[in-house]
C-alpha positions in Angstrom: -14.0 16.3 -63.7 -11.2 14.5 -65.8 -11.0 15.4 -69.6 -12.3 11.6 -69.9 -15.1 12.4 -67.2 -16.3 16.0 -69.6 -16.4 13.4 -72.6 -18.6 11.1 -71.1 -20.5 13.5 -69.9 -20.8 14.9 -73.0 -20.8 11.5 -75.4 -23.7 8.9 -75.8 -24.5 8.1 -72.0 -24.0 11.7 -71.1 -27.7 11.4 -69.9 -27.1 8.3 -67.4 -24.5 10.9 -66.3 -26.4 13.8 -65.5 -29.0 12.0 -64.1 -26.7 10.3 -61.9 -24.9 13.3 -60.6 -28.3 15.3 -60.2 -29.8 12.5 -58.2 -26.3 11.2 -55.9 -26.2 12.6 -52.7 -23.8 14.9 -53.6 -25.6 16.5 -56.0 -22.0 16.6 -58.4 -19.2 15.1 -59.8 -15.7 15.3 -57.2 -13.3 17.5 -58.2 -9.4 16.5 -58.8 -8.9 18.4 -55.4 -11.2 15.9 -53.9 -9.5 12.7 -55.1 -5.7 14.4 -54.2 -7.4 14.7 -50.5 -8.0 11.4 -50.3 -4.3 10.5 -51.3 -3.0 12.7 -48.9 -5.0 10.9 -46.3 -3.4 7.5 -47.0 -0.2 8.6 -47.5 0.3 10.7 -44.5 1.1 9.7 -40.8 -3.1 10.6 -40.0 -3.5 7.3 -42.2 -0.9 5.0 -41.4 -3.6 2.4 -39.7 -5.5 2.3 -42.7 -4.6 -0.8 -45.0 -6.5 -2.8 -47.3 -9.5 -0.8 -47.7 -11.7 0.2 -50.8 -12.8 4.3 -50.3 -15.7 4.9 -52.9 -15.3 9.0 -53.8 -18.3 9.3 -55.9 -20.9 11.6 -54.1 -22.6 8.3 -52.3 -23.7 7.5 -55.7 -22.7 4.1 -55.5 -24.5 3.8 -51.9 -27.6 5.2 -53.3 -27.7 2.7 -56.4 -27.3 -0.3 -54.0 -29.3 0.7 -50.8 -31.9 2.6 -52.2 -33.5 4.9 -54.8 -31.4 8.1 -56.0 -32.2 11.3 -54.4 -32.5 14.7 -55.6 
C-alpha cells in the first residue's frame, strides 16, 4: 500500500476498492516488499531467461475479473 494506493482507498471509489481486495484471491492489497521481490526476480541471475513478459502482482484480482466471479 503506496500513499497513492491509501488515498484511493480512502477517496471516492474507495468502495470498488475494498470490495475488490475482500473478494481477490488474495484477500489484500501487496505490500512494497512484494513488488521489490518481483524486481529482484528479474534482475538477478534466477531471471535472466525471462524477457518480454507482463507479471500481474495484484492478488489474482485481475484473473478473477476476467475468468470468473470474485471470491471471498
Amino acid at each position: 500500500m503506496t500513499p497513492l494506493a491509501v488515498d484511493e482507498f480512502n477517496g471516492p471509489r474507495g468502495d470498488f476498492y475494498k470490495n475488490m481486495f475482500a473478494k481477490c484471491p488474495a484477500g489484500r492489497p501487496g505490500t512494497a516488499d512484494e513488488m521489490a521481490n518481483i524486481a529482484e526476480l528479474l534482475m538477478s541471475d534466477a531471471g535472466a531467461f525471462i524477457t518480454g513478459s507482463t507479471f500481474l502482482a495484484d492478488g489474482g484480482a485481475t484473473a478473477s475479473y476476467y475468468y470468473g466471479p470474485l471470491q471471498p
